[in-house]
VOGU-3710 file (C-alpha; in Angstrom, 3 decimals, decimal comma):
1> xxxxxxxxxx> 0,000/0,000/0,000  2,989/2,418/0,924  4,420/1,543/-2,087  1,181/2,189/-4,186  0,790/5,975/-2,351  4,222/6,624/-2,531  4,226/5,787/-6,613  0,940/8,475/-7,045  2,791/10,794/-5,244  5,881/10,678/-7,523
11> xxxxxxxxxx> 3,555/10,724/-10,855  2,067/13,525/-8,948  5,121/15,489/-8,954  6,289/14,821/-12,043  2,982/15,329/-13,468  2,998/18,668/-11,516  6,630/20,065/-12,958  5,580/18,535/-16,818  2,605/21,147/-16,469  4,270/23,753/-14,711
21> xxxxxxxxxx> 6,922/23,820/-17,760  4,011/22,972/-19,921  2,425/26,784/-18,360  5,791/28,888/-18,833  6,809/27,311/-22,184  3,520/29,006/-23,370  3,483/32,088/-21,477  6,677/33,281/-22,102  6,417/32,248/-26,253  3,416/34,017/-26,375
31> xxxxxxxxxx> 5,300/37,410/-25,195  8,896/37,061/-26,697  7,266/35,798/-30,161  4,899/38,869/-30,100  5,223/41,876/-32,582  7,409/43,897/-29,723  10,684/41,969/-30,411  10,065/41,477/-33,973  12,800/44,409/-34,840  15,603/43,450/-31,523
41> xxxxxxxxxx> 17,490/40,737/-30,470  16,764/38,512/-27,460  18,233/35,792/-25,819  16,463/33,822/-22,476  17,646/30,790/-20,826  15,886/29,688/-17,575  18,196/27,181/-15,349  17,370/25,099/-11,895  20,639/24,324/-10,702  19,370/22,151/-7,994
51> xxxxxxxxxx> 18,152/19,468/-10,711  20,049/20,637/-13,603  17,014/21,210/-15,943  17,302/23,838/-18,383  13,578/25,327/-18,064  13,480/27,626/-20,808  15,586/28,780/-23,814  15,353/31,627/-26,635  18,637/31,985/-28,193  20,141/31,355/-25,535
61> xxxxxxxxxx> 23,651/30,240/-27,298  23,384/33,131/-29,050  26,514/36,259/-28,468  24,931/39,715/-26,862  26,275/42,965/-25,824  26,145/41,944/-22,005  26,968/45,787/-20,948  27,354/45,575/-17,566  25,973/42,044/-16,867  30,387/41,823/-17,809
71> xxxxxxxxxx> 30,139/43,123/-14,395  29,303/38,973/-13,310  32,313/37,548/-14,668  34,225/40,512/-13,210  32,829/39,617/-9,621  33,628/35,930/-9,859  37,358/37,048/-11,210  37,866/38,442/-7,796  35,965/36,121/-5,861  38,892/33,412/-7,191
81> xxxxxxxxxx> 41,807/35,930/-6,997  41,269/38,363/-4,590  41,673/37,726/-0,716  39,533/38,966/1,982  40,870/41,972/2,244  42,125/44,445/-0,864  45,982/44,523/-1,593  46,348/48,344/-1,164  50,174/48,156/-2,331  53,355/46,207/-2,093
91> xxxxxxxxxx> 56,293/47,834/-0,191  59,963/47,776/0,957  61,195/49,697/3,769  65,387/49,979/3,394  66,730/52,340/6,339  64,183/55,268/6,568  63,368/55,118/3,072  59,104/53,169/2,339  59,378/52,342/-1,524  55,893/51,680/-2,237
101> xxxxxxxxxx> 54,615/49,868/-5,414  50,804/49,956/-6,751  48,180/47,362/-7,017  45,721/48,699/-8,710  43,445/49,365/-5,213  40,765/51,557/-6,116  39,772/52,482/-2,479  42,462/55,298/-1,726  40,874/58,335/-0,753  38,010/57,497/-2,250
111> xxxxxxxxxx> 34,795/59,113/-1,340  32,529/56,085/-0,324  35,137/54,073/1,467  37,067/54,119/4,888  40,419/53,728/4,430  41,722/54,561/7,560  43,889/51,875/7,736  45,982/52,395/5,041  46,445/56,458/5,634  47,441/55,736/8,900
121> xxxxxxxxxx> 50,425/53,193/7,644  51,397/55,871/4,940  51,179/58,520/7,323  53,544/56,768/9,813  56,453/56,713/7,127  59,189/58,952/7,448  60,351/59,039/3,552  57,810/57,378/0,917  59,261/56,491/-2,511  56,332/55,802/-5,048
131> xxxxxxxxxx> 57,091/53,555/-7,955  54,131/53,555/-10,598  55,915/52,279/-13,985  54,176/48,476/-13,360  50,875/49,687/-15,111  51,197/47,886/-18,114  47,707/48,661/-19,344  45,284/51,379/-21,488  43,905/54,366/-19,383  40,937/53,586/-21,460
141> xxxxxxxxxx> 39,713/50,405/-22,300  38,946/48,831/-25,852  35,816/50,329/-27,315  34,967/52,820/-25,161  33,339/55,566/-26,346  35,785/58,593/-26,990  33,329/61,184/-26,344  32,538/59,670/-22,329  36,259/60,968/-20,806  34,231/63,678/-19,372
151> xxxxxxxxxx> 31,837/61,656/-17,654  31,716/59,958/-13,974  31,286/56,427/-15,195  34,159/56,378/-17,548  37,409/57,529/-15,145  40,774/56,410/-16,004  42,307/53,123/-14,939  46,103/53,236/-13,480  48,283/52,014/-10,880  47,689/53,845/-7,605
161> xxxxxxxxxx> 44,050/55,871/-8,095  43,491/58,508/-5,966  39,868/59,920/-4,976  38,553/57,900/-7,444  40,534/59,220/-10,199  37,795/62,064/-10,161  37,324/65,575/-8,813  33,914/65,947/-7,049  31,946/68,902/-6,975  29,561/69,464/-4,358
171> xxxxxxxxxx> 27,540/72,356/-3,256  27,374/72,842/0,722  26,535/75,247/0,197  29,210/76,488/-1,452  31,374/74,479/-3,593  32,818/71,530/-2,254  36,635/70,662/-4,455  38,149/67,242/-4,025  40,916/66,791/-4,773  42,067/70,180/-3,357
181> xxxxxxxxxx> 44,209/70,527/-5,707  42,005/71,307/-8,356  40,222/74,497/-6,909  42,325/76,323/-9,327  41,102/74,616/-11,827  37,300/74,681/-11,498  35,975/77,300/-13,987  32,144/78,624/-12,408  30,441/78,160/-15,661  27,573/76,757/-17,396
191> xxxxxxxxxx> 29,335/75,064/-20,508  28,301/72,254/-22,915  31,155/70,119/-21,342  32,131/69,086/-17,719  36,563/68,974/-18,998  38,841/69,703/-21,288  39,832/66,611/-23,159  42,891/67,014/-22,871  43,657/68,787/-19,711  42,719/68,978/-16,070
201> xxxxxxxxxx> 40,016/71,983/-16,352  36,887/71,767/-15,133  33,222/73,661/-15,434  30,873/73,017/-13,158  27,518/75,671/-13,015  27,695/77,266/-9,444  23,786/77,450/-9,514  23,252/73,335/-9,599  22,194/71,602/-6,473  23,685/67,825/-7,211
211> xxxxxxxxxx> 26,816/66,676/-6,650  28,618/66,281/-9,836  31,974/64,272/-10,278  33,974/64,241/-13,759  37,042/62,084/-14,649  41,030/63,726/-14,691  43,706/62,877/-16,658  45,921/60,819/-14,299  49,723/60,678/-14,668  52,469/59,372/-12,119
221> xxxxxxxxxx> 53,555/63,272/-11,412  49,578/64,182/-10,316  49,310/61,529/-8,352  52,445/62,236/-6,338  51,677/65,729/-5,754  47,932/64,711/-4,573  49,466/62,459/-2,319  52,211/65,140/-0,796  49,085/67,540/-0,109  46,665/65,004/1,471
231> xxxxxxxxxx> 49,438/63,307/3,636  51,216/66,512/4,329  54,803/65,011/3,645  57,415/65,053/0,401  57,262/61,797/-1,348  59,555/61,212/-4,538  59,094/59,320/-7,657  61,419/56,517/-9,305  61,496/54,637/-12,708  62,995/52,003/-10,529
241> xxxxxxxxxx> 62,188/49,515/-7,677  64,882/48,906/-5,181  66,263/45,040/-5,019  64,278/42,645/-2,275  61,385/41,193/-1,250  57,866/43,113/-1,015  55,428/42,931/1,221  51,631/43,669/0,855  49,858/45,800/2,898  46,417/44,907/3,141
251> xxxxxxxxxx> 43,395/47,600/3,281  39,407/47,539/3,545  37,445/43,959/3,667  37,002/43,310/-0,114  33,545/42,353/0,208  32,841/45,972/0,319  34,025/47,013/-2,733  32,158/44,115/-4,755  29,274/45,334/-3,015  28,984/48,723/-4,340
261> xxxxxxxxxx> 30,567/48,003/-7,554  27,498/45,520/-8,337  24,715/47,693/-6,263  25,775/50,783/-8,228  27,196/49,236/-11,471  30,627/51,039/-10,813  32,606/50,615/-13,638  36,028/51,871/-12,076  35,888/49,557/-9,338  35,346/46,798/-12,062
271> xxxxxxxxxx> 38,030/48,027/-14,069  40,422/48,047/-10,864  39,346/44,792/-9,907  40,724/43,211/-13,030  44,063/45,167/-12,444  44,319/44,251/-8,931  43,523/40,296/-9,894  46,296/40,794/-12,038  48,876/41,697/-9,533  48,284/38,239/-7,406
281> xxxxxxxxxx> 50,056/36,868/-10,996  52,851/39,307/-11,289  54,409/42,624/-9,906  52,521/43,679/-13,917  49,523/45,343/-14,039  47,112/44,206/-16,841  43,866/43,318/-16,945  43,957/41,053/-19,797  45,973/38,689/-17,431  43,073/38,333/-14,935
291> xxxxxxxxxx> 40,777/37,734/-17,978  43,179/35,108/-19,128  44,046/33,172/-16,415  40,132/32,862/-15,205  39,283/32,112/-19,178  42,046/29,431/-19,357  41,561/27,869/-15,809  38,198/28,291/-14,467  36,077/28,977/-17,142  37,523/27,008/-19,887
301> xxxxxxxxxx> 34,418/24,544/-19,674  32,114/27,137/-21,040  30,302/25,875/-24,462  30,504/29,694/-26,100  33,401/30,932/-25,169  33,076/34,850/-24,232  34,540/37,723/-25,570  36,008/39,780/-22,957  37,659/42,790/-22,889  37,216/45,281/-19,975
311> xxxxxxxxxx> 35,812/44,583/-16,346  32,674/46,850/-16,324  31,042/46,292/-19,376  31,825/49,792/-21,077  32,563/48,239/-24,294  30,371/46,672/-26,753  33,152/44,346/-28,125  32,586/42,174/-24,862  30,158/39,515/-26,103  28,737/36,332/-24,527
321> xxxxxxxxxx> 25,694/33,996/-24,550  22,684/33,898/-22,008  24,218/29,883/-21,241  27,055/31,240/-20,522  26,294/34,075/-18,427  24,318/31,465/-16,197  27,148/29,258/-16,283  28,819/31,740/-14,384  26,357/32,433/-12,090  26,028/28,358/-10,918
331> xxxxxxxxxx> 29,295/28,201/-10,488  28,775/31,548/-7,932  25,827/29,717/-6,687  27,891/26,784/-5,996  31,106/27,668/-4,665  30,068/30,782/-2,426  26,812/30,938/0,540  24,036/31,962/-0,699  23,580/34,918/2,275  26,739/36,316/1,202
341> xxxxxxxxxx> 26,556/35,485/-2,472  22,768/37,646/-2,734  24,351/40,312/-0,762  26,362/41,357/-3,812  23,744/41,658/-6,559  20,954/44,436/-6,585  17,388/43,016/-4,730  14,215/43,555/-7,100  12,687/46,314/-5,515  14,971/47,044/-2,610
351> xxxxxxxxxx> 18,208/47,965/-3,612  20,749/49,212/-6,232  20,132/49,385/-9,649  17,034/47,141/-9,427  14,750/49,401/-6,537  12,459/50,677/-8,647  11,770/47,555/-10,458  10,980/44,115/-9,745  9,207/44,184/-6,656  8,460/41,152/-3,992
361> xxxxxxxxxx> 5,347/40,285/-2,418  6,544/41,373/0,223  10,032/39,333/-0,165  12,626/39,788/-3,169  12,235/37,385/-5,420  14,646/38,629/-8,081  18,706/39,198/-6,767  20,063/40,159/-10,437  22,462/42,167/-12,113  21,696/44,973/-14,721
371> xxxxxxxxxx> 23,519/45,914/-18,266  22,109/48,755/-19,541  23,620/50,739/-22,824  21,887/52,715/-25,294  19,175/50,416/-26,976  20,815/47,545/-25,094  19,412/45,756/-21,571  20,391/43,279/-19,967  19,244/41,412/-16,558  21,006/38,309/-15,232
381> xxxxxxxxxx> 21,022/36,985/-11,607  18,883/34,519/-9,321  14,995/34,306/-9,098  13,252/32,878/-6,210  9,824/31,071/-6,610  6,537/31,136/-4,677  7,491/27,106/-3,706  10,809/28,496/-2,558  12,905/27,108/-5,265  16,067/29,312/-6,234
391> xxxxxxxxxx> 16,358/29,666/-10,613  19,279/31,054/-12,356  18,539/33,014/-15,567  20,009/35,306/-18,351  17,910/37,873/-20,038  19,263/39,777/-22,624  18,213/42,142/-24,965  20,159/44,049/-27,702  19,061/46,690/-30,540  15,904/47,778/-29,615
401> xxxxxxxxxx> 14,768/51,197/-30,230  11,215/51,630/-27,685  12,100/53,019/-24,592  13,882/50,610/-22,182  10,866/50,333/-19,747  9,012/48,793/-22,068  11,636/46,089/-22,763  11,731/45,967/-18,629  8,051/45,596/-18,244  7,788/42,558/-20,607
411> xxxxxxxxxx> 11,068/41,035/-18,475  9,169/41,541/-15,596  5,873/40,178/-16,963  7,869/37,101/-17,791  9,922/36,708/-14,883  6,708/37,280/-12,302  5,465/34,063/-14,332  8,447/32,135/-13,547  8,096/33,253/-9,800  4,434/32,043/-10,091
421> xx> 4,656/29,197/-11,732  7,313/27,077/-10,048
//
């Protein structure tokens, strides 16, 4: 008799899943094969990594723009290369003399991060030697668009950033220079551009209430002098690093700076990432290194290989498939905790770049990350069901021209179906 009950409840469950797939299959055709996406390009691929089933597909082995879902594969690179706590720089102390090599950390004087720590070594130094000529990189990655130098979201990658590599302007009510260094060089003006292309001079209207924060043109010599005026001392510069061993002085928990480059789509700290993952290879800075070595040994099982180029996404050479994007993400899903893994990526409806959409009843369902670029958006990340079962997926979309919160609103449609249905 057991056996007999326990049977109908297995055909029950089976029978249960065969419709539920039965539900979405049709659901989700009906909306992706309507006259909306008849002129763009979209890719879905629905995963449960708990069974293994692939759930749904729609060009799903297909190459996209990923924008900033790049961002992922960024996250896992310093996940796997990264330790707990960011590399600020290596450094050899002969006599009374601190040579001190950079890393790539992003976090030094920046505006959204405590780096106490570190000032407080470097300000304990009697004699600081900076040596900068191990950035073996572009300021500015492949494809980027020439005409964004002026812009927050497009700040120049290098060894040792300072302040973000950006001057912020902020009325308090007057204005607000950081780097001081630059008050000289703010002009009070409304002009058509935020800086110079090719210098360090800045316009910023005096009347504007919002804090505005434009990109500088970084060299070794700059940041040198911004260091001698924040830490008060005389610091020199050589083409050369001394003989003998380095040490590495550790800074802020890392898990901070993933944070709020995936909540806010940063796309310095995602550059800087891949340059610091790089310097756990070699005393070289390049990202292409970081890409490499988590292409050739951690994600060489992928069935479409990716084409990757920069760490946030900026450029629309990067290209990969909805499968793979998702392979990615299991492999997050399996290798980290799921509290601290979901603390990265945006909440629908909560948090980051996903609080105004994707809602919960009451609970998050969706803990995703966004690539948006003109007529491009993307949305990849983790989806949790009404049963409580947790689904990985890959949306992309490329080449539309509506507005994007139309291509959002079907997305959502869609993935409120998933959250329904399984």
């Amino acid at each position: 008799m057991r056996k007999i009950y326990l049977s109908a409840v297995l055909i029950s469950v089976l029978f249960g899943c065969a419709s539920s797939s039965k539900i979405l299959i049709k659901s989700t055709d009906s909306v992706l094969k309507s006259a909306f996406y008849e002129n763009q390009f979209t890719g879905f691929f629905l995963y449960d990594p708990t069974t293994k089933d692939t759930l749904y597909t729609h060009n799903s082995s297909k190459y996209f723009t990923p924008a900033s879902n790049t961002k992922i594969l960024t996250l896992y690179t310093a996940l796997k290369m990264l330790p707990d706590s960011i590399p600020a720089f290596r450094y050899l102390v002969q006599g009374d003399q601190t040579f001190l090599q950079g890393t790539g950390d992003p976090t030094l004087f920046h505006t959204q991060f405590d780096n106490t720590k570190t000032l407080d070594f470097l300000k304990a130094q009697s004699n600081i030697t900076l040596y900068l000529n191990n950035f073996d990189d572009e300021k500015l990655g492949p494809g980027w668009s020439w005409g964004d130098y002026q812009y927050y979201y497009q700040a120049e990658r290098s060894a040792m950033p300072v302040f973000g590599n950006v001057v912020t302007l902020q009325r308090t009510p007057s204005t607000k220079i950081l780097p001081h260094i630059f008050v000289d060089s703010v002009v009070a003006v409304n002009a058509a551009k935020n800086r110079e292309i090719e210098k360090n001079i800045f316009y910023f209207d005096s009347s504007r209430k919002d804090t505005l924060e434009i990109p500088f043109r970084t060299s070794k010599a700059l940041v040198t002098y911004i260091l001698e005026e924040e830490l008060k001392k005389k610091m020199d510069l050589t083409d050369k690093m001394p003989s003998g061993r380095l040490n590495t002085f550790y800074g802020i928990n890392s898990d901070t700076v993933y944070r709020r480059m995936m909540h806010k789509s940063d796309n310095f700290l995602a550059e800087q990432l891949l340059i610091l993952a790089s310097s756990t290879l070699s005393d070289t800075l390049n990202s292409q290194k970081a890409r490499k070595h988590i292409l050739d040994n951690y994600l060489k099982e992928l069935k479409q290989a990716p084409r990757w180029v920069d760490g946030s996404g900026l450029s629309r050479y990067n290209l990969i498939t909805p499968e793979g994007l998702v392979h990615v993400l299991d492999k997050l899903y399996t290798e980290i905790s799921r509290e601290r893994l979901f603390s990265f990526f945006p909440a629908g409806g909560v948090s980051g770049t996903l609080e105004k959409w994707y809602p919960g009843n009451p609970e998050p369902y969706i803990y995703a990350k966004t690539g948006s670029l003109s007529n491009n958006h993307c949305l990849s990340g983790y989806l949790i069901t009404k049963s409580g079962k947790t689904l990985i997926f890959s949306f992309m979309n490329n080449h539309f021209r509506d507005a994007s919160s139309e291509v959002k609103k079907r997305m959502q449609q869609i993935l409120e179906k998933v959250r329904d249905t399984y």
